[in-house]
Backbone as a printed PyTorch tensor [residue, N CA C, xyz], in Angstrom:
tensor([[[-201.3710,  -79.6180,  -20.1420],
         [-200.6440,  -80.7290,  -19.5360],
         [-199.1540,  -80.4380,  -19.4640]],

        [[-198.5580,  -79.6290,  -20.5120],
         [-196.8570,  -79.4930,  -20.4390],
         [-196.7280,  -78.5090,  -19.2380]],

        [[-197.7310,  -77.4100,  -18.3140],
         [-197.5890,  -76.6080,  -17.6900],
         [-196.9980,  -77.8970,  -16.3870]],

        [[-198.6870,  -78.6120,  -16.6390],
         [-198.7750,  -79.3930,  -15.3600],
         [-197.2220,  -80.2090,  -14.9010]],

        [[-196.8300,  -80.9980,  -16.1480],
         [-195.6720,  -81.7330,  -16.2280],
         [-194.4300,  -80.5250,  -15.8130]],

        [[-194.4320,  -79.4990,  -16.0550],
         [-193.6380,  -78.4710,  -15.9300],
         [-193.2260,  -78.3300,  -13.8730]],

        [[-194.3060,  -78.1700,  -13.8710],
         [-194.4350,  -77.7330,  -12.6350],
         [-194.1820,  -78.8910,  -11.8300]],

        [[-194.8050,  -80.2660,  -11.7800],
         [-194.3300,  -81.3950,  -11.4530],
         [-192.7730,  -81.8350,  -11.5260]],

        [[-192.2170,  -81.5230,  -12.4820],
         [-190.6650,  -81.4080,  -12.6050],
         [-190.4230,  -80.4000,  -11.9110]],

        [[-190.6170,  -79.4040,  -11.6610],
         [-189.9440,  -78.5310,  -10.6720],
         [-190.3700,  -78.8650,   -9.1940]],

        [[-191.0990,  -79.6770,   -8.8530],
         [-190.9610,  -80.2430,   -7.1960],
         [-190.6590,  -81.2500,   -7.3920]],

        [[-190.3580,  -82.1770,   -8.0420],
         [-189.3650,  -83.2010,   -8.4550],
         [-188.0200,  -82.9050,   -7.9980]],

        [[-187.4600,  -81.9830,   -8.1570],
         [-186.4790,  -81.1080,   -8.1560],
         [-186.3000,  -80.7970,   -6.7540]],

        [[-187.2800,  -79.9190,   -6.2430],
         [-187.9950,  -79.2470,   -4.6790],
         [-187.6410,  -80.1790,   -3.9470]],

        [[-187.7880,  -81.5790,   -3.8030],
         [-188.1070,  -82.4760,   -2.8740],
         [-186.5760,  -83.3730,   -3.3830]],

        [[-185.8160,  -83.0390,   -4.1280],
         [-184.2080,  -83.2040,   -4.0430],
         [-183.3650,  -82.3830,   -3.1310]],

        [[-183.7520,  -81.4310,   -2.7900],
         [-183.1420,  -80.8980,   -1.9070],
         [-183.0420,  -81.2570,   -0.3740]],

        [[-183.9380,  -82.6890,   -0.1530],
         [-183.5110,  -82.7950,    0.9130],
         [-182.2820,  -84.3830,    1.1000]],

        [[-182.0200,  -84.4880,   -0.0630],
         [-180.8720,  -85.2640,   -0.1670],
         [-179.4760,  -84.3700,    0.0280]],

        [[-179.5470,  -82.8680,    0.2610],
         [-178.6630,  -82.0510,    0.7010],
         [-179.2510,  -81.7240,    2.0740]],

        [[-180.3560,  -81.2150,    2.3360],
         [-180.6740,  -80.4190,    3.5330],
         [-180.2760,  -81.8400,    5.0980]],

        [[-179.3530,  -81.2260,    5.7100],
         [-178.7570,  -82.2840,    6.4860],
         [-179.9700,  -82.2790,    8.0400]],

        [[-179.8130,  -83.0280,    9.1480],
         [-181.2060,  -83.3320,    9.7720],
         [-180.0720,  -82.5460,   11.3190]],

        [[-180.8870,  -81.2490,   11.3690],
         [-179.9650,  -80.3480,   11.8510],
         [-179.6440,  -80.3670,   13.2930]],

        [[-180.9110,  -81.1570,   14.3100],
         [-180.6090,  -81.9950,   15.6780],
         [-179.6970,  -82.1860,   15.9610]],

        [[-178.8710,  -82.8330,   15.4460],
         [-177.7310,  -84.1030,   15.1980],
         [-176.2190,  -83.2080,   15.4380]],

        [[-176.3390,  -81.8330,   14.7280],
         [-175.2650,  -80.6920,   14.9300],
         [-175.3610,  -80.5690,   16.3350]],

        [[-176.2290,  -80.2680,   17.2540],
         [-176.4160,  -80.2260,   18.4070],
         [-175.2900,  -80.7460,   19.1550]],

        [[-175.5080,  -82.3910,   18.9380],
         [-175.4030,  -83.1570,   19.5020],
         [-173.4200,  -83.5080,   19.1510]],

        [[-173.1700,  -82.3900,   18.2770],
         [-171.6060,  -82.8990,   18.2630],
         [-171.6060,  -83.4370,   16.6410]],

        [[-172.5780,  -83.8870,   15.8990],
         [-172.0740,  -84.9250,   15.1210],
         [-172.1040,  -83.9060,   13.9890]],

        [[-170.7860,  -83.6260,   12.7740],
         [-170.3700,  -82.8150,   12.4550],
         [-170.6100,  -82.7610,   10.7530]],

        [[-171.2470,  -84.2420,   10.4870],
         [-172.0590,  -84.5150,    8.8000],
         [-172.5920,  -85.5220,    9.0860]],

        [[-174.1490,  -84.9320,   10.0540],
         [-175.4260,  -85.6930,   10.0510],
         [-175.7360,  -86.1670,    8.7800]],

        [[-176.8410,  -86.9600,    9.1150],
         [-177.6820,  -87.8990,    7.5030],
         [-178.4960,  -86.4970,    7.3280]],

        [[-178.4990,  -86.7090,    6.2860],
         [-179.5510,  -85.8720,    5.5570],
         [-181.2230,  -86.2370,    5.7210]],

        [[-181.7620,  -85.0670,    5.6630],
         [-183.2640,  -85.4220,    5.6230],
         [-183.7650,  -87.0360,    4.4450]],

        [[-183.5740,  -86.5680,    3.3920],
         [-183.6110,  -87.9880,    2.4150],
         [-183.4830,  -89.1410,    3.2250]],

        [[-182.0290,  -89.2040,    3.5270],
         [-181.8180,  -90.5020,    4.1880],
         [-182.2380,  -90.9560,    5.5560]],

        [[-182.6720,  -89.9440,    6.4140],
         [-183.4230,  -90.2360,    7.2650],
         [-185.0300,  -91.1410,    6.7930]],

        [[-185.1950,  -90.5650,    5.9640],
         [-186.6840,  -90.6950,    5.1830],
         [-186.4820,  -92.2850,    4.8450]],

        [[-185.6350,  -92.5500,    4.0720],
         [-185.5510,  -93.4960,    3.5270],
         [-185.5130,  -94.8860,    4.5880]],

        [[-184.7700,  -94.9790,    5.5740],
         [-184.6940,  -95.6760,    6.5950],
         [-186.1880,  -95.9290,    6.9580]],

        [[-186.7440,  -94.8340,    7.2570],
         [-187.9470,  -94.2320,    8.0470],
         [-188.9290,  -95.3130,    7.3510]],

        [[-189.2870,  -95.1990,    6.4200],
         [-189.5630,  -95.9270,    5.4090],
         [-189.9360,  -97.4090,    5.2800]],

        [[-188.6140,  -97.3850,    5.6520],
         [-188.1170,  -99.4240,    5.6900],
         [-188.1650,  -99.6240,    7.0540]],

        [[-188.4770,  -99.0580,    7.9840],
         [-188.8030,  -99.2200,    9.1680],
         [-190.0490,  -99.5390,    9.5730]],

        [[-190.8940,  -98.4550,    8.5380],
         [-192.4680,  -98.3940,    9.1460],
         [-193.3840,  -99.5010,    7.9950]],

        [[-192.8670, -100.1840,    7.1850],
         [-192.8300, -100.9470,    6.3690],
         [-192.9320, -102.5080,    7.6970]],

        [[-192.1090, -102.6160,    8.2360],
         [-191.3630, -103.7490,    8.9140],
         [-192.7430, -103.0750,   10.3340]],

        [[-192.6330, -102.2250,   10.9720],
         [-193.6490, -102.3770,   11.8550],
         [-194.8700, -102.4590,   11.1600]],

        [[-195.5140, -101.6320,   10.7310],
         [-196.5350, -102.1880,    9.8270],
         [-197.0380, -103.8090,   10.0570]],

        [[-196.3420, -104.6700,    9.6670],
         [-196.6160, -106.1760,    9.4610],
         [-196.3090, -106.6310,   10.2580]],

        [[-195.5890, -106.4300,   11.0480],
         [-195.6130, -106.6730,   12.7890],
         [-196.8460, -106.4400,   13.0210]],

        [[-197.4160, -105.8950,   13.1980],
         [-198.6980, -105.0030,   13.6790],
         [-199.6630, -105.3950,   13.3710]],

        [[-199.9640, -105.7350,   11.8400],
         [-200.9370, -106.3830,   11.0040],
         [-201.6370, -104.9760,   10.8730]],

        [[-200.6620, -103.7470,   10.6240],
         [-200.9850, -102.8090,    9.2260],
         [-200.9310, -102.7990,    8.4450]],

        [[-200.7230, -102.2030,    7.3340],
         [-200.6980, -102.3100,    5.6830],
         [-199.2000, -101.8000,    5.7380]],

        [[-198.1810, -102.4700,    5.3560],
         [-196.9040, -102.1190,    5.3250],
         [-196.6100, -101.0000,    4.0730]],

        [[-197.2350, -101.4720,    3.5080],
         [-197.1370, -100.4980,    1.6860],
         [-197.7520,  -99.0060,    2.2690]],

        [[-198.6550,  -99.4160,    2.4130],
         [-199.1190,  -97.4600,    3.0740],
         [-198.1620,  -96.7950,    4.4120]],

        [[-197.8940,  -97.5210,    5.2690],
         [-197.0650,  -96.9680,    6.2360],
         [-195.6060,  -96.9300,    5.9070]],

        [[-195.5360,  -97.4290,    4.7890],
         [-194.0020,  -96.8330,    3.7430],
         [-194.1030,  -95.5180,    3.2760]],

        [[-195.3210,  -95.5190,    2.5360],
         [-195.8230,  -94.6490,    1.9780],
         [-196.0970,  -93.4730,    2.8520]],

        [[-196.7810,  -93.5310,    3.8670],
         [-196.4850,  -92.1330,    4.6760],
         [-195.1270,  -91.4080,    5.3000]],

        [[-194.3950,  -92.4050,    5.2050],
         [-193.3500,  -91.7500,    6.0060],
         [-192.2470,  -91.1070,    4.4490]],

        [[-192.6170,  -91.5470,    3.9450],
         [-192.0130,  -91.1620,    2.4270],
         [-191.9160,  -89.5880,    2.2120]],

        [[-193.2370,  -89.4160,    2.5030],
         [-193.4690,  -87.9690,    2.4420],
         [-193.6260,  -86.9840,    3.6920]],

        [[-193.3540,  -87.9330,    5.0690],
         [-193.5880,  -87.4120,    6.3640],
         [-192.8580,  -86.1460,    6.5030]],

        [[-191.4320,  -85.2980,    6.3380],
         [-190.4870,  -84.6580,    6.3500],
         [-190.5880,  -83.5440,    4.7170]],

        [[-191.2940,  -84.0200,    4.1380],
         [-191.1930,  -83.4690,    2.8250],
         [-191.3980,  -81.6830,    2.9510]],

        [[-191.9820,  -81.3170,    3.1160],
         [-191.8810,  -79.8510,    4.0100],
         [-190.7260,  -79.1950,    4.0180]],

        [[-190.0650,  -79.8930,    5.0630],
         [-188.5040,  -79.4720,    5.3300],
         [-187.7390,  -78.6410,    3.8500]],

        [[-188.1610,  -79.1030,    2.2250],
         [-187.6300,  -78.0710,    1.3380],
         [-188.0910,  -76.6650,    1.5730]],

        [[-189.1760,  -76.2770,    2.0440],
         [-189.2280,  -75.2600,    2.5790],
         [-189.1520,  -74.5680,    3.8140]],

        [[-189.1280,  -75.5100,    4.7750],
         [-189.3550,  -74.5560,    6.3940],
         [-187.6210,  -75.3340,    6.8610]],

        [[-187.2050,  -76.2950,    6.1120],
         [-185.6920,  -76.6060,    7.0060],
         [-186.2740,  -77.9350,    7.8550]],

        [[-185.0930,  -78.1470,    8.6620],
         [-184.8620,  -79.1000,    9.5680],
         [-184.7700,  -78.2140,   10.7110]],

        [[-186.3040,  -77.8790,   11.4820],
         [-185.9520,  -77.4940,   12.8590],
         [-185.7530,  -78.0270,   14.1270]],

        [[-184.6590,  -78.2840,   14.8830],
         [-184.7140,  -79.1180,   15.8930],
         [-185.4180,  -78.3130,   16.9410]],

        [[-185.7640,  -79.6190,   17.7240],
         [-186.8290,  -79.2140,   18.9060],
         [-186.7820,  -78.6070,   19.6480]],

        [[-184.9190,  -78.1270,   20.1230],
         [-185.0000,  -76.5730,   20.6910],
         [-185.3970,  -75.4170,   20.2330]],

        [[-185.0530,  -75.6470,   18.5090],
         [-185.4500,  -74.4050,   18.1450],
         [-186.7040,  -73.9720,   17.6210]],

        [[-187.7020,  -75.1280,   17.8830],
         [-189.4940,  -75.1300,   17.5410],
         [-190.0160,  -74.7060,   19.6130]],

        [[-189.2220,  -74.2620,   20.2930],
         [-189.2410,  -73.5140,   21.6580],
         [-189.9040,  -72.2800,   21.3570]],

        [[-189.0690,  -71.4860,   20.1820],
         [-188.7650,  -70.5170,   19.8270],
         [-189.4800,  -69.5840,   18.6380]],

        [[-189.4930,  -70.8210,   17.7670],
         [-190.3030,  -71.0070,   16.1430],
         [-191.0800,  -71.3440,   16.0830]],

        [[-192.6130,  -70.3390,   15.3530],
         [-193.6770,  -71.3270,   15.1400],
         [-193.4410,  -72.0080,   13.7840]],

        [[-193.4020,  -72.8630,   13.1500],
         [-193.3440,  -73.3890,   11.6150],
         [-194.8810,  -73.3180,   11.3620]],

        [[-195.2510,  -73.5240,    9.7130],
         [-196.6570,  -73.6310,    9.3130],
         [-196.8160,  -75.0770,    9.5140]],

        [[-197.9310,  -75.7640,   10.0710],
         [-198.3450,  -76.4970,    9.7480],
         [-198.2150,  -77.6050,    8.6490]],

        [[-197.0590,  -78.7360,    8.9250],
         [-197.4470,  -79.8850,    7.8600],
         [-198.1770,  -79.8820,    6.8900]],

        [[-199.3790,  -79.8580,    7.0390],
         [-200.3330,  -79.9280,    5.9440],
         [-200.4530,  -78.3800,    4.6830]],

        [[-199.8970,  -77.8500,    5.6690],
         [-200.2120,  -76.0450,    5.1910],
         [-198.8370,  -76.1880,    3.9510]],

        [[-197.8640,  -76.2790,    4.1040],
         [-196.6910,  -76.4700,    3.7540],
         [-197.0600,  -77.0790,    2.3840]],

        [[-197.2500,  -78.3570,    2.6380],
         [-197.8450,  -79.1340,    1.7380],
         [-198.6320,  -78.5690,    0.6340]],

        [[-200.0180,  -78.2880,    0.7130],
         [-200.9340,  -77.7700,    0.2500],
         [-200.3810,  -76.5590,   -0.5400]],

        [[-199.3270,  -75.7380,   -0.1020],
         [-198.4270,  -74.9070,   -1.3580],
         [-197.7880,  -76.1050,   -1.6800]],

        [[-197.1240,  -76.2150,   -1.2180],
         [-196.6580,  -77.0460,   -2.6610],
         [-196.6830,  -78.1480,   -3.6450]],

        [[-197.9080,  -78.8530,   -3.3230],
         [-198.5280,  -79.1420,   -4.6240],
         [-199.5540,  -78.0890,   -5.1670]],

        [[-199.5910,  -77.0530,   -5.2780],
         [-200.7010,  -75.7900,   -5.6160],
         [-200.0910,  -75.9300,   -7.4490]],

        [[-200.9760,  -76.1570,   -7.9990],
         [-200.4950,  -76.4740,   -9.6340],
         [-200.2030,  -77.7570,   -9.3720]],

        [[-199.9320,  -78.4740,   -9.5290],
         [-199.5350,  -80.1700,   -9.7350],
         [-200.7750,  -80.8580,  -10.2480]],

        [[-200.6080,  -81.7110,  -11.0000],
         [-202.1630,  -82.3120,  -11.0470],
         [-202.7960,  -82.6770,  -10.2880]],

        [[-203.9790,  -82.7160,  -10.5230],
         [-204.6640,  -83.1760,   -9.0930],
         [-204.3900,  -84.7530,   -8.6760]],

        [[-204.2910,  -85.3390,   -9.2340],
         [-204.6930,  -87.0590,   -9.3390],
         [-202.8210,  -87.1990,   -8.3820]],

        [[-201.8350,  -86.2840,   -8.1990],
         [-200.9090,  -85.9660,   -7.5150],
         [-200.8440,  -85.6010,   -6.7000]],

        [[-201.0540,  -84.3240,   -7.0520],
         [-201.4360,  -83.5430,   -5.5060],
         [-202.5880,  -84.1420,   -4.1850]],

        [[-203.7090,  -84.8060,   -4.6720],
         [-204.3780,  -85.1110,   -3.9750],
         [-203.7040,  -86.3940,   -3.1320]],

        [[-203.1210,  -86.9240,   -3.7400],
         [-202.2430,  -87.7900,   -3.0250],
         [-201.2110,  -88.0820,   -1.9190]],

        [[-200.5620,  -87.1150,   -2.3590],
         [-199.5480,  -86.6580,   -1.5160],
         [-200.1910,  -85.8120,   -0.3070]],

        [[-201.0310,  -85.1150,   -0.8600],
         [-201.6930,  -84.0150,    0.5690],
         [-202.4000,  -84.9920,    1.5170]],

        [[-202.9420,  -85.9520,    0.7180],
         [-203.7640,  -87.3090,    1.6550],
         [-203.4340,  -88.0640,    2.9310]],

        [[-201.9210,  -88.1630,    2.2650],
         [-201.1720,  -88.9110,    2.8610],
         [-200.2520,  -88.1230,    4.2730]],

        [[-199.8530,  -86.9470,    3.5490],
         [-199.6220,  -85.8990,    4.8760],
         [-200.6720,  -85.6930,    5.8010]],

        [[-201.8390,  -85.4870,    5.4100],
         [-202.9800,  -85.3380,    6.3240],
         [-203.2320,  -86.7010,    7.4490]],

        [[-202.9250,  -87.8530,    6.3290],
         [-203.1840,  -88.9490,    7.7350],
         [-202.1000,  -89.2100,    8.7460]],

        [[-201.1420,  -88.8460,    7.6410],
         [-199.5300,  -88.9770,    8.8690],
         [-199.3470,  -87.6480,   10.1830]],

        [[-200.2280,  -86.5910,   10.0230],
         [-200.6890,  -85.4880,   10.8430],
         [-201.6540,  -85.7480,   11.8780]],

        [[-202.9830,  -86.9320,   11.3880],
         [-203.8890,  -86.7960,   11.9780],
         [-203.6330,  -88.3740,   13.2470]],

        [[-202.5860,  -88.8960,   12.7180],
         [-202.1440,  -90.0620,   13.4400],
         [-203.2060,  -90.9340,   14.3180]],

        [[-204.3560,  -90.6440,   12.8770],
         [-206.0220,  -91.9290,   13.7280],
         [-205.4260,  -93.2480,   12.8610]],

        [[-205.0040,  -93.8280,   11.7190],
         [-205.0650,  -94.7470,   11.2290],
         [-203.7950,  -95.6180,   11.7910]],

        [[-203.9970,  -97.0820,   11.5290],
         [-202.5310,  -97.9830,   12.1230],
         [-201.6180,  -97.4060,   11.4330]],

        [[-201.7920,  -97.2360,   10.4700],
         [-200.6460,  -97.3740,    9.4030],
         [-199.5110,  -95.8820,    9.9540]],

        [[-200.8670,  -94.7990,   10.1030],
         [-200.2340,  -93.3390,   10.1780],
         [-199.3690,  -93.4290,   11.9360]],

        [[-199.9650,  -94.3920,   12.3690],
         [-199.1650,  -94.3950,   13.8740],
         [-198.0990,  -95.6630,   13.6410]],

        [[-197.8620,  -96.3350,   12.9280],
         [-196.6700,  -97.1420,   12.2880],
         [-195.6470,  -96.0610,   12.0160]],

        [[-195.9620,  -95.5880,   11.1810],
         [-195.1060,  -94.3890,   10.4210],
         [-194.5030,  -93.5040,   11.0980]],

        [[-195.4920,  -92.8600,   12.1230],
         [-194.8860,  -91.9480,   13.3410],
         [-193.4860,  -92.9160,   14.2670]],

        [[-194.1470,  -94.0490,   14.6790],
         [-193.3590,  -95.0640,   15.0430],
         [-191.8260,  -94.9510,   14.8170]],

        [[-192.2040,  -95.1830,   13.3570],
         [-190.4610,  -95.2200,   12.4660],
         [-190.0600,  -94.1280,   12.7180]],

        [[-190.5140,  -93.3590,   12.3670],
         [-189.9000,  -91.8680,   12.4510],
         [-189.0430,  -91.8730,   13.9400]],

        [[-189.5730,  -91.9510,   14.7500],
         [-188.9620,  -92.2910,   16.3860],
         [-187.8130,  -92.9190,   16.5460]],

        [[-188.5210,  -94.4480,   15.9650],
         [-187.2190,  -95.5130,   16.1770],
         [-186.0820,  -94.7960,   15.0430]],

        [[-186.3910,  -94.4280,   13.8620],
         [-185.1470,  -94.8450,   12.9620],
         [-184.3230,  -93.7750,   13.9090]],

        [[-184.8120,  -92.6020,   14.6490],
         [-183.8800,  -91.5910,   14.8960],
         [-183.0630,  -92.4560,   16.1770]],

        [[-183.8000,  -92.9280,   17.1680],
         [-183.5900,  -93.8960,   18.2170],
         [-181.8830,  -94.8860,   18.0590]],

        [[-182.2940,  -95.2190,   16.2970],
         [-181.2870,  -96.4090,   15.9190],
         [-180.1880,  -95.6090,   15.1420]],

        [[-180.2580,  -94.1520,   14.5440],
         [-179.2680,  -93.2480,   14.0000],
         [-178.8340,  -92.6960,   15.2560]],

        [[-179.2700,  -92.1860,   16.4640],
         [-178.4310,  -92.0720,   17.8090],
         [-177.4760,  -92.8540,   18.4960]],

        [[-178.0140,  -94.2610,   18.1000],
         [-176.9210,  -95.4320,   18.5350],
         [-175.5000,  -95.3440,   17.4400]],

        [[-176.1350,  -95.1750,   16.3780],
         [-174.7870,  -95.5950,   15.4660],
         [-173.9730,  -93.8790,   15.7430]],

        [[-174.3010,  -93.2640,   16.1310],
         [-173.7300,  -91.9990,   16.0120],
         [-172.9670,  -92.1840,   17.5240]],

        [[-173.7210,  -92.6020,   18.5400],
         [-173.1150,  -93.5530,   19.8900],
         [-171.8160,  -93.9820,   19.6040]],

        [[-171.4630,  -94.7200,   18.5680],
         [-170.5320,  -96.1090,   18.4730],
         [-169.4670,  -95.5000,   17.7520]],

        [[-170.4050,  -94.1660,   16.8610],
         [-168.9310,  -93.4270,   16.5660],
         [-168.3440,  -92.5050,   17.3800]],

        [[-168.7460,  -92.3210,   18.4040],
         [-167.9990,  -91.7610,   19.5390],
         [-168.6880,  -90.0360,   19.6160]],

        [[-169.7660,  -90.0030,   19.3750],
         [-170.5310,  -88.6880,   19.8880],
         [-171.5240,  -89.5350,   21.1140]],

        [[-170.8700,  -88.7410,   22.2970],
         [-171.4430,  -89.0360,   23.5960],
         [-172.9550,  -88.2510,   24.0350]],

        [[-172.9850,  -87.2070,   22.9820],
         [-174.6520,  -86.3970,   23.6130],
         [-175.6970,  -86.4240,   22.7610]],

        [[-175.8710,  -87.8830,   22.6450],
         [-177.1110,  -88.2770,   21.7180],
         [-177.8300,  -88.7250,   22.7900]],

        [[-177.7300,  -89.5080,   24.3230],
         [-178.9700,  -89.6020,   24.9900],
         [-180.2190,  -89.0850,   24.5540]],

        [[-180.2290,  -87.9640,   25.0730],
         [-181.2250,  -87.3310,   25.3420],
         [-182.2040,  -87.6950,   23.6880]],

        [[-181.4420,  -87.7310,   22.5710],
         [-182.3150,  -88.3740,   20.9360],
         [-182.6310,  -89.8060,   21.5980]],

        [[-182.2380,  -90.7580,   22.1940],
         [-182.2930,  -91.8720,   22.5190],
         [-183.8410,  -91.9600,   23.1300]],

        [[-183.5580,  -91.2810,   24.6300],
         [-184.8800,  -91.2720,   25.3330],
         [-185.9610,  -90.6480,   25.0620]],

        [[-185.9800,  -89.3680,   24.2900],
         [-187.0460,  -88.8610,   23.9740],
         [-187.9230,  -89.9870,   22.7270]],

        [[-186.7950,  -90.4770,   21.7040],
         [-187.5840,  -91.1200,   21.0730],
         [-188.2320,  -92.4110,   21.3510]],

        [[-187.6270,  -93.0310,   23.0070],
         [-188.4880,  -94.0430,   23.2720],
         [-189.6930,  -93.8110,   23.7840]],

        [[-189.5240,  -92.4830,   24.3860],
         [-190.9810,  -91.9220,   25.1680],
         [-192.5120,  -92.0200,   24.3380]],

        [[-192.0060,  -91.4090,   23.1190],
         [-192.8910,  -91.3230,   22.0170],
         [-193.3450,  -92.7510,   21.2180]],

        [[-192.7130,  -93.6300,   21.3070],
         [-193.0080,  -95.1390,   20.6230],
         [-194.9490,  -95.6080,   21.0180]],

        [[-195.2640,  -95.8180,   20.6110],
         [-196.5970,  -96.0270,   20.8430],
         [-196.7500,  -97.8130,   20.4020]],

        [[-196.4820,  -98.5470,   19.4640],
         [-196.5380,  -99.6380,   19.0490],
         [-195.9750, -100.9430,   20.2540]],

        [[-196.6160, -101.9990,   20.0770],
         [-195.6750, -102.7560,   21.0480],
         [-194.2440, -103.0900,   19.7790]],

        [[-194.4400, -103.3880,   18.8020],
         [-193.4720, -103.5940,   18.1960],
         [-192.5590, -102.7720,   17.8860]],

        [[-192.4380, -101.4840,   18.0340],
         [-191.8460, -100.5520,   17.9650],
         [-190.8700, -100.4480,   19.2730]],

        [[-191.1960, -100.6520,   20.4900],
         [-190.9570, -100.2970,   21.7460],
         [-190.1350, -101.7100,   21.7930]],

        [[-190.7670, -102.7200,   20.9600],
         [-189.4710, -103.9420,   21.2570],
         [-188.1180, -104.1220,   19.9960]],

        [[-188.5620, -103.4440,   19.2010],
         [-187.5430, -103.4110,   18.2620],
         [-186.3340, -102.2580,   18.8910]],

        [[-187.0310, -101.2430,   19.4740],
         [-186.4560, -100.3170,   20.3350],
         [-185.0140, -100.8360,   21.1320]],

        [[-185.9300, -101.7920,   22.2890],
         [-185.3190, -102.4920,   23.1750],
         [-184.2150, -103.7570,   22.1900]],

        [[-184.4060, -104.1650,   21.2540],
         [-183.5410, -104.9180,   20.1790],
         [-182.1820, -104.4850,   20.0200]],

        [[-182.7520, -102.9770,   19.6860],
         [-181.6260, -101.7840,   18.9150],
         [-180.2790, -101.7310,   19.8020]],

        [[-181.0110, -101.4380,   21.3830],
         [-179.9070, -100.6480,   22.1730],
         [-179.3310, -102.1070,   22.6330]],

        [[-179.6060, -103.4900,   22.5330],
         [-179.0670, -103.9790,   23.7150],
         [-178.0100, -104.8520,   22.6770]],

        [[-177.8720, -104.6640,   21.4370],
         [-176.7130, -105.1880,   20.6480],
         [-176.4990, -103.7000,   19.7640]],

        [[-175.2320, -104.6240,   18.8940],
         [-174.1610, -103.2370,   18.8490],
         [-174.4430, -103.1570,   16.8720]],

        [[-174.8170, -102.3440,   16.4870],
         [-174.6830, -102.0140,   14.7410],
         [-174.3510, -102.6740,   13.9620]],

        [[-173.4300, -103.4830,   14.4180],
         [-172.6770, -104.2500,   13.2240],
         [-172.9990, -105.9750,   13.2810]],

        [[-173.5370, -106.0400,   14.4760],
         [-174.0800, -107.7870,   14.9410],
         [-174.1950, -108.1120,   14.4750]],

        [[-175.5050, -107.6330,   12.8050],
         [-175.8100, -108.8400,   11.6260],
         [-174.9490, -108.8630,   11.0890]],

        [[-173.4610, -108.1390,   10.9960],
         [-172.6630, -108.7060,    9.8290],
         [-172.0280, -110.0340,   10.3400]],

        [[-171.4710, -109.9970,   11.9770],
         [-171.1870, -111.5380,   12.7270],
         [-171.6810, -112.5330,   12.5900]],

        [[-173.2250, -112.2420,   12.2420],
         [-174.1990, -113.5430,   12.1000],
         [-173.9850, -113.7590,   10.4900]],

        [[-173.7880, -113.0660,    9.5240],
         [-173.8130, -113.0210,    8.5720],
         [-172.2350, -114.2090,    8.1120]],

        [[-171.1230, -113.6470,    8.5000],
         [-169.9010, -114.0440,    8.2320],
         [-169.3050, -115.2180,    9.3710]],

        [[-170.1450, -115.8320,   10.5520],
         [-170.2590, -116.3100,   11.4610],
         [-171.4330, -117.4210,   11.2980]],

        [[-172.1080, -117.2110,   11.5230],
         [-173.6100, -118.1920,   11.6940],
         [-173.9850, -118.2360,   12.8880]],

        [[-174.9610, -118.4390,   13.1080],
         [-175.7620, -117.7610,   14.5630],
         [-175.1550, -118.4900,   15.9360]]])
């Protein structure tokens, strides 16, 4: 068990690195200290949480997939989509599957579970999750918009293309047609 715990602390560790590894698209696009993978995640998260129950998915599991949707990235990076033109990466699941290799099982099986359904995108929850993943980038293009990087379009439209949810596609349409900071007006204002 101290191996197991051993080794579990060291991807504990593994999967900190993407609170450094920055979400490398975004360089593309001009913006010069993108969010980090983590914090993409994290949004991602509280996004697919909120469609979820829109939807009448299980919000707790479609948190839960997107949690670990990006987790990979400690090993293969943040490749943007020009440069997957170019690059084959391993497989999501493949990725995965090293690295819980040693972890306990009652862990590992978990986490690989959950990558597998967020891959296989048959369940609500796993197409919630994909969802977020879309929008949150959709709604980090706007705010990157407002700070004055002009060549995020193209993050804008691609990620509406991909929206599959009706609630997704209207939270979408929510995002772009007010400005980032609106709830604090309503907040310090009243509606």
């Amino acid at each position: 068990m101290t191996d197991d715990l051993s080794r579990l602390s060291g991807w504990l560790n593994e999967v900190g690195l993407l609170k450094r590894y920055k979400r490398t698209g975004w360089l593309i696009a001009g913006v010069r200290d993108p969010e980090s993978i983590a914090e993409h995640s994290f949004r991602t998260a509280v996004i697919a949480a909120v469609i979820a129950a829109l939807e009448g998915a299980n919000p707790e599991r479609a948190a839960f997939l997107s949690l670990f949707h990006d987790t990979q990235e400690t090993r293969v990076t943040d490749i943007p989509y020009i440069g997957k033109r170019y690059l084959k990466a391993a497989a999501n699941e493949d990725v995965t599957t090293d690295q819980m290799r040693g972890l306990p099982s009652s862990v590992a099986d978990t986490i690989t579970n959950a990558v597998g359904e967020y891959e296989e995108k048959i369940s609500r929850e796993a197409v919630c999750a994909r969802d977020a993943d879309k929008l949150e980038c959709l709604i980090q293009a706007i705010e990157y918009r407002e700070q004055g990087h002009q060549n995020v379009q193209p993050w804008i439209d691609s990620s509406l293309a991909a929206l599959r949810t009706t609630s997704a596609k209207r939270l979408a349409e929510a995002a772009q047609s007010r400005g980032t900071l609106e709830w604090m007006d309503r907040v310090l204002y009243g509606d």
